[in-house]
C-alpha positions in Angstrom: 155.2 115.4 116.9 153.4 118.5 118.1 151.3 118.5 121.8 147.6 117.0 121.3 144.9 119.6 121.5 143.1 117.7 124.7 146.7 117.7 126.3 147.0 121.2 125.6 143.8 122.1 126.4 144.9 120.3 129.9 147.8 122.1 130.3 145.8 125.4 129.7 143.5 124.5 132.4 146.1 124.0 134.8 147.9 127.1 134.4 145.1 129.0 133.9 143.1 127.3 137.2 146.2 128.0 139.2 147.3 131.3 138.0 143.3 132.2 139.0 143.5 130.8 142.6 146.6 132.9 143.0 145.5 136.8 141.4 142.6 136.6 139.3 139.0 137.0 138.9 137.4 133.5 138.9 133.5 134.9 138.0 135.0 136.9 135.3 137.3 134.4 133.8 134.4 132.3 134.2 132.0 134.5 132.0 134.5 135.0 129.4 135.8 131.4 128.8 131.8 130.5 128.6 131.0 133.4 125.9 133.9 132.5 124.4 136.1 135.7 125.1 139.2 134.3 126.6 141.8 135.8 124.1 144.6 135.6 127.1 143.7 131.7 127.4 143.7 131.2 123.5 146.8 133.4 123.1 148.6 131.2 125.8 147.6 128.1 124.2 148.9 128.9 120.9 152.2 130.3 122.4 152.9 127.4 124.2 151.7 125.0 121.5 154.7 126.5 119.5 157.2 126.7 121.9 156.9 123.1 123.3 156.9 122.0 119.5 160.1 123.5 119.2 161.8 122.5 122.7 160.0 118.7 121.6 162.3 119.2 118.3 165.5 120.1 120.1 164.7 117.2 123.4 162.6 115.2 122.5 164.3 112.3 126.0 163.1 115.2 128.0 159.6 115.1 126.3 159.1 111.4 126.7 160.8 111.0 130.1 159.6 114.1 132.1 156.9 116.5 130.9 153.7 114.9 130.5 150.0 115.9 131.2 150.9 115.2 135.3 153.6 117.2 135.3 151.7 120.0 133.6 148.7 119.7 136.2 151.1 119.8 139.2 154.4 120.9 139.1 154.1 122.8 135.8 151.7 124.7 135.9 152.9 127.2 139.1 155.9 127.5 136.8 154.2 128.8 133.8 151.3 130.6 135.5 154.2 132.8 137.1 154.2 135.1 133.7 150.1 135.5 133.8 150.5 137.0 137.1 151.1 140.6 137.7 153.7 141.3 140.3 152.9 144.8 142.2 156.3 145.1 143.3 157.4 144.9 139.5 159.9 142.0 140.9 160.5 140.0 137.6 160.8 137.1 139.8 159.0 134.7 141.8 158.9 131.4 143.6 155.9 129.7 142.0 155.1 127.6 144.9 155.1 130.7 147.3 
């Protein structure tokens, strides 16, 4: 079963709303995602729609028992918002609570 759009649209949100509090511009993010622009949000979304349809395919215990909208709002979303953010040292890691 592929991820709901209003839990995807969630998950967005939250990587998106946390990835912004860390690096990016809130007003213009804001602007865009009202006029309808935001081709970064609706490329993440589909990305990420695919991707957890497949890892729901291959564990779908882990699915069920751990990685639901909460997870997604909280913990999750530091982890994913780590590839939307632009690192100026070029360091291809970071700690997403940091």
């Amino acid at each position: 079963m592929l991820i709901e759009e209003v839990i995807l649209a969630a998950i967005a949100d939250a990587v998106f709303g946390y990835a912004f509090e860390k690096n990016f511009d809130k007003l213009g993010e804001w602007a865009r995602d009202k006029l309808g622009l935001n081709a970064t949000k609706k490329a993440f979304k589909e990305a990420f729609s695919e991707a957890y349809g497949q890892f729901e395919k291959q564990y779908p215990q882990w699915v069920e028992n751990y990685f639901d909208a909460s997870f997604f709002q909280h913990g999750g979303a530091p982890v994913l918002a780590q590839f939307l953010l632009r690192d100026p040292t070029g360091c291809a890691t970071r700690h997403p609570f940091g």
